[in-house]
Phi, psi and omega in degrees: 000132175267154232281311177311323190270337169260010182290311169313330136328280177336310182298297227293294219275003148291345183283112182314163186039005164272092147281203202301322167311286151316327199276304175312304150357263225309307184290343154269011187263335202231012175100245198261172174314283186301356152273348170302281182314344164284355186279135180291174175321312183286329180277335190279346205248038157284317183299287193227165184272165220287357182282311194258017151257061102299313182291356216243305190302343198231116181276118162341146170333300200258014177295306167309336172274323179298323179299307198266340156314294177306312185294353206247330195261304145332314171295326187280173222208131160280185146331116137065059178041024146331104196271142196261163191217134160259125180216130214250188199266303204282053204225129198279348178274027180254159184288137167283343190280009177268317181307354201273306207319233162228322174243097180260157176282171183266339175196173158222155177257147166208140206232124177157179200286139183289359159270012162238136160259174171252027127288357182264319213281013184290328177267039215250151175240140181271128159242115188228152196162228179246167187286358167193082165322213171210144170326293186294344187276304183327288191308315185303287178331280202300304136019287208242355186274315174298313160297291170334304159311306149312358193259341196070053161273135147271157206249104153296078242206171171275001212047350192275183194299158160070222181289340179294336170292321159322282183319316178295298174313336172248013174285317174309306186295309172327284204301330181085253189228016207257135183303072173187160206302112197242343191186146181251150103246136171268123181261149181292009206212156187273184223256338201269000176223166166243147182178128004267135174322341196269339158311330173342316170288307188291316183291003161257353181267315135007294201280353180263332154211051159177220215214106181260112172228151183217142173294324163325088200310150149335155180072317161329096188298193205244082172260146172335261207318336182256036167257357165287322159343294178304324197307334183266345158256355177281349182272318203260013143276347194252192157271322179207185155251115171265126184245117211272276192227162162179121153323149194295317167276094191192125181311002171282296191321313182309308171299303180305329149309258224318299193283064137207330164302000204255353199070008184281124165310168214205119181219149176209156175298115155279140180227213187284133199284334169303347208254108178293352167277015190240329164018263184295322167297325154348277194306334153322318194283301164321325192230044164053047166247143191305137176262095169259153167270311171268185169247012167280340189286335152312292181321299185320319190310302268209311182319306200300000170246028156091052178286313158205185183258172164267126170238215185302146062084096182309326222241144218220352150278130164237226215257134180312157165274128183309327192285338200261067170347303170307287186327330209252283186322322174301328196043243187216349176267169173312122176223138197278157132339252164017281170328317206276330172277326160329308180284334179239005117140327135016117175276150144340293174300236178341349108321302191298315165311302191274019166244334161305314161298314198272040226204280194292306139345334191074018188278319203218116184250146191276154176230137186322140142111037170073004187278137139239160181212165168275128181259155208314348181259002183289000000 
């Protein structure tokens, strides 16, 4: 793209008060950004109100520093010759299933290996839930992310803490080493950062195998409002939505409404009717979103347009060993000391043993407020 033709983008889309909604206007009355911006005054409040053909005629301020910022930024190279990218609405490498939407974006940034596009991710699953899982929602996300990855899905996420960081480690964990689009993530922030910082390895590992985007201009911190934002494009890249955990108030819903107002299947996790993060799937579930145990109950969804097989079983627990008390005695919900001598008869102290060891296994995660549960290998 030449420097003239994404300036014109760039302008479109920083010229106050025109957001996506006008800016859509404005591009089906008059074509490309730069015809847009040939028009007089008069051709413009045809369009749009007489405030924002004021804005149209006046390039912003911060246009020239964003431009040459953005052009500098098109030239770098990520981690291990990671390519940086604009891919604009008129662009033939923008997704068609974005085009579908009602609000589609006006341009994306984009960062990842030059052999993936965000035309590949249309049979792809968005896995998404909360920033602070319960241990077993955390082990699911990464699971079924993996699996799914093994079916050759590519995996869509936030980036963000809890599951979506998950879900991006085991969509990684599939591919291994094998060339191909293994994970998107779409982020709230411009391409020129990372958040939450502590993501940096993964969203570098990401960019190497797969695809990091963003709706965003360069520079753009991590405000509140565009990570619900973002949330709409993670429905509208994919075939469906997986929702791991998510509270009954929470931006997995907010995704999970955007993929099924998109006609996108809608699948959720069920858990412990106590585990206030299990909610929301609750409520989903309830409001006709499919209730998986597996990731075959995904796959089937999907067979008929030959899309992916059924394989093996995401979730690596099954039915407890009957010899093993404790384990049995744990069930599956959050559980106290107290409870567990009850149920086996067991003191404390010697419950406190055998819960350190299966702790350290990886059987069992301790949980705030003196609580334990069993995790999928348990």
């Amino acid at each position: 793209m030449h420097r003239d033709e994404f300036a014109a983008w760039l302008r479109l889309s920083l010229t106050p008060g025109i957001g996506d909604v006008a800016a859509r206007k404005l591009l089906t009355a008059f074509g490309l950004p730069e015809a847009v911006f040939s028009q007089t005054h008069d051709a413009l409040q045809q369009v749009v109100s007489t405030a924002q053909a004021d804005a149209l005629c006046n390039p912003p301020s911060e246009l020239a520093a964003a431009l040459d910022q953005t052009e500098a930024w098109l030239q770098a190279t990520g981690p291990d010759a990671a390519t940086h990218r604009l891919v604009t609405l008129g662009d033939a490498r923008y997704p068609a299933a974005l085009l579908e939407m009602v609000d589609p974006p006006l341009m994306l940034y984009v960062v990842g290996a030059p052999a993936f596009e965000l035309t590949q991710t249309g049979h792809g699953i968005g896995v998404v839930g909360s920033r602070n899982p319960t241990p077993q929602g955390e082990s699911n996300a990464r699971a079924f992310a993996r699996a799914l990855g093994e079916a050759g899905l590519p995996v869509v996420s936030g980036l963000a803490l809890g599951v979506d960081g998950a879900a991006h480690q085991g969509a990684l964990d599939a591919a291994g080493d094998a060339p191909r689009l293994a994970t998107v993530a779409v982020v709230g922030t411009g391409l020129d950062r990372v958040y939450p910082a502590r993501h940096r390895a993964l969203a570098h590992r990401i960019a190497q195998q797969g695809l990091i985007v963003s709706e965003f201009p360069l520079g753009t911190p991590p405000l509140h409002p565009n990570f619900p934002k973002r949330n709409r494009i993670i429905a509208g890249l994919t075939r469906g939505t997986l929702v791991v955990e998510a509270a009954l108030k929470s931006g997995s819903l907010i995704t999970a409404r955007l993929a099924s107002e998109q006609g996108k299947d809608v699948f959720a996790i069920p858990g412990s009717i106590h585990s206030p993060q299990s909610r929301g799937c609750h409520a989903l579930i309830r409001q006709g979103a499919k209730l998986v145990e597996s990731v075959n109950d995904i796959l089937e969804e999907l067979t008929p347009s030959g899309t992916a097989q059924p394989i093996d079983d995401a979730t690596e627990g099954g039915a407890p060993d009957p010899e093993d008390a404790l384990t049995a005695a744990l069930g599956f919900d959050p559980v106290s000391i107290d409870a567990l001598s009850a149920r086996t008869g067991y003191d404390a102290a010697a419950l406190q043993a055998q819960l350190l060891g299966l702790e350290l296994d990886g059987r069992v995660a301790r949980l705030p407020g003196g609580l334990f549960q069993r995790t999928a290998r348990a």
